[in-house]
C-alpha positions in Angstrom: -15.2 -22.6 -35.0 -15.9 -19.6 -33.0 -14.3 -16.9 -31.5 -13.0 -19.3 -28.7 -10.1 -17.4 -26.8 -7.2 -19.2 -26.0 -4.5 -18.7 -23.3 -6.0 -15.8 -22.4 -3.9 -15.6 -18.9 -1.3 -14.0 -17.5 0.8 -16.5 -16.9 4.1 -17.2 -14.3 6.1 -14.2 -15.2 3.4 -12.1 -14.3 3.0 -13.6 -10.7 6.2 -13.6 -10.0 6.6 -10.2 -10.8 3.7 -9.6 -8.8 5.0 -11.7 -6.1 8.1 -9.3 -6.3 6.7 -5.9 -5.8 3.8 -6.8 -3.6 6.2 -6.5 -0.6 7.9 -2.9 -1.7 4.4 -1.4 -2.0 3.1 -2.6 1.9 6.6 -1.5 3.1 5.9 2.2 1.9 2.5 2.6 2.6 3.2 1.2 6.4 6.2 3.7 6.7 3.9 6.6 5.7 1.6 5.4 8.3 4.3 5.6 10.9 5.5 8.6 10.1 2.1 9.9 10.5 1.7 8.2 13.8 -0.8 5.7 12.8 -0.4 1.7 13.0 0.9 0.2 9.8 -2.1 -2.5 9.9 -4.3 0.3 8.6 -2.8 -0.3 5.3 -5.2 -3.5 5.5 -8.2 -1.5 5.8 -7.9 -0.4 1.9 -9.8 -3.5 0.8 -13.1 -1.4 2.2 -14.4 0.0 -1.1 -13.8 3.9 -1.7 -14.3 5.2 2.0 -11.3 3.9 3.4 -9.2 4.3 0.2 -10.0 7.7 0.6 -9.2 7.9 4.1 -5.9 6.5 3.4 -5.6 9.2 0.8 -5.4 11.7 2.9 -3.3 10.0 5.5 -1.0 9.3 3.1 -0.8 13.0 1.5 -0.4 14.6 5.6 2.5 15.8 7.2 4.4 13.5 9.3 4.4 14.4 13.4 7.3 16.8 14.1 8.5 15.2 17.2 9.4 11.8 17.9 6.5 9.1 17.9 6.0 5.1 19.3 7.6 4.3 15.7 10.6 6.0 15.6 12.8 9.4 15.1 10.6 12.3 13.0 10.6 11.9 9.5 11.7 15.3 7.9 14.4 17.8 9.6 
């Protein structure tokens, strides 16, 4: 007779919602990194504390390339 908590878990709606979204979220970040010019396995590096989170950060806010790069046709007209 404590205060012994219970159930305290998110449970299988929870992962599967994560298990929906998880996919979405890379997609973007490695189509910002194309459209920047960089590789999409960057997006990895975000696991680094801060620094590269950061770094990303500021890849992710920069203009795209103007002309056409390894990845494809210029992102904005």
């Amino acid at each position: 007779m404590g205060n012994e908590q219970e159930g305290v878990g998110y449970g299988p709606i929870y992962a599967l919602y994560l298990l929906a979204i998880i996919i979405p979220i890379l997609d973007v970040g490695v189509r910002r990194l194309h459209d920047v010019g960089k590789s999409g396995w960057l997006k990895f590096f975000a696991v680094i504390p801060l620094i590269e989170a950061i770094w990303l950060l500021v890849l992710f806010c920069t203009d795209g390339v103007a002309v056409q790069n390894e990845y494809g046709m210029k992102p904005k007209k």
